[in-house]
C-alpha positions as CSV (number, residue, x, y, z in Angstrom):
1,X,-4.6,28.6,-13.7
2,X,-5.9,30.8,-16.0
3,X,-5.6,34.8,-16.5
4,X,-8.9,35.1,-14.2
5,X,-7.3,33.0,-11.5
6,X,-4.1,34.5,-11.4
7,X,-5.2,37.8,-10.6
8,X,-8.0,37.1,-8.1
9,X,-4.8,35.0,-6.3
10,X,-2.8,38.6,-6.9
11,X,-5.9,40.8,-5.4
12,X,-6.0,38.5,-2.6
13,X,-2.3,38.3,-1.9
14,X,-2.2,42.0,-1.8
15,X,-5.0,42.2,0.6
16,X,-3.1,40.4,3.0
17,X,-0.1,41.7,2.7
18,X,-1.7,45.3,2.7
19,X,-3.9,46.3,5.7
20,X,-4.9,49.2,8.2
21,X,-5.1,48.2,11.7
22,X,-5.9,50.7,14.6
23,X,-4.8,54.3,12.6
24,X,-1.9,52.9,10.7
25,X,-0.9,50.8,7.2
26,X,0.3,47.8,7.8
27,X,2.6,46.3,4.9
28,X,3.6,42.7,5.7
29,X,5.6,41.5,3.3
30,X,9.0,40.1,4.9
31,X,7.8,41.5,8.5
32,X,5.4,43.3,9.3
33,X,6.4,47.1,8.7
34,X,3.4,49.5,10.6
35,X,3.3,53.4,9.3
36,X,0.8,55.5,11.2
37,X,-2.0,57.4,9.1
38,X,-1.1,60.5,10.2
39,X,2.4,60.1,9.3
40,X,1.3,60.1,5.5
41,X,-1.9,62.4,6.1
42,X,-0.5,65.1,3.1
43,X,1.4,64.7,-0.4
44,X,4.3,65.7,0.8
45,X,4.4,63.2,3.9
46,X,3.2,60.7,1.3
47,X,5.8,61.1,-1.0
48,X,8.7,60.7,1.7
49,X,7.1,57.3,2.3
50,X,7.2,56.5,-1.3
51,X,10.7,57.7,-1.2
52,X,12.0,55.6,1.9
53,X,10.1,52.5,1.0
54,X,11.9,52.1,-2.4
55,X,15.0,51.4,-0.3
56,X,13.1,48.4,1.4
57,X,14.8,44.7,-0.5
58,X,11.2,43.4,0.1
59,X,9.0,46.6,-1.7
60,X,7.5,45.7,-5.3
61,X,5.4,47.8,-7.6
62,X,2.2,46.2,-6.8
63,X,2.8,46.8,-2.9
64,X,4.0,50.4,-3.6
65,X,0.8,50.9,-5.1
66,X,-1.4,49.6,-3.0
67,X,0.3,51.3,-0.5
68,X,-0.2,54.9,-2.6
69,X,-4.1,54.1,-3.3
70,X,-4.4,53.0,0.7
71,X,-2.5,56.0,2.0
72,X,-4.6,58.0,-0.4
73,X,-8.1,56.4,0.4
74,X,-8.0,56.8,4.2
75,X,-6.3,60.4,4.2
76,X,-8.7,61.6,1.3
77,X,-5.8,62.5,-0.5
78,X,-6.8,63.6,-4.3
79,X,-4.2,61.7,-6.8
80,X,-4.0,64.1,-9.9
81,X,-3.6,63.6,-12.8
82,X,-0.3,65.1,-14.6
């Protein structure tokens, strides 16, 4: 498989693991694991997310993120620069 392959297979496999499903993200990685919109709707609620999902045996980076850009997306939350 080359380079091309491999991360059209990733994109894909992220897509399915990431979703939103009737006003909440759901992250399906070991079992499903649903977090309402509104419950990340601001930075702050955002970041506590971030913060309890990084004690989850199952989270990676590329889930994390997708999960930051997805949170961010549907709340119009503005990701700044530092």
């Amino acid at each position: 498989m080359n380079l091309a392959d491999e991360l059209k297979a990733q994109e894909e496999k992220l897509q399915k693991q990431i979703s939103v499903k009737n006003g909440s993200i759901v992250i399906n990685v070991s079992y499903e694991y649903n977090i309402e919109l509104s419950r990340c709707d601001t930075a702050e609620k955002l970041l506590h997310w971030v913060w309890h999902l990084t004690e989850k045996s199952w989270m990676t980076n590329d889930v994390m993120r997708r999960f930051i850009e997805i949170a961010c997306r549907e709340n119009k939350i503005e990701m700044v620069d530092a």
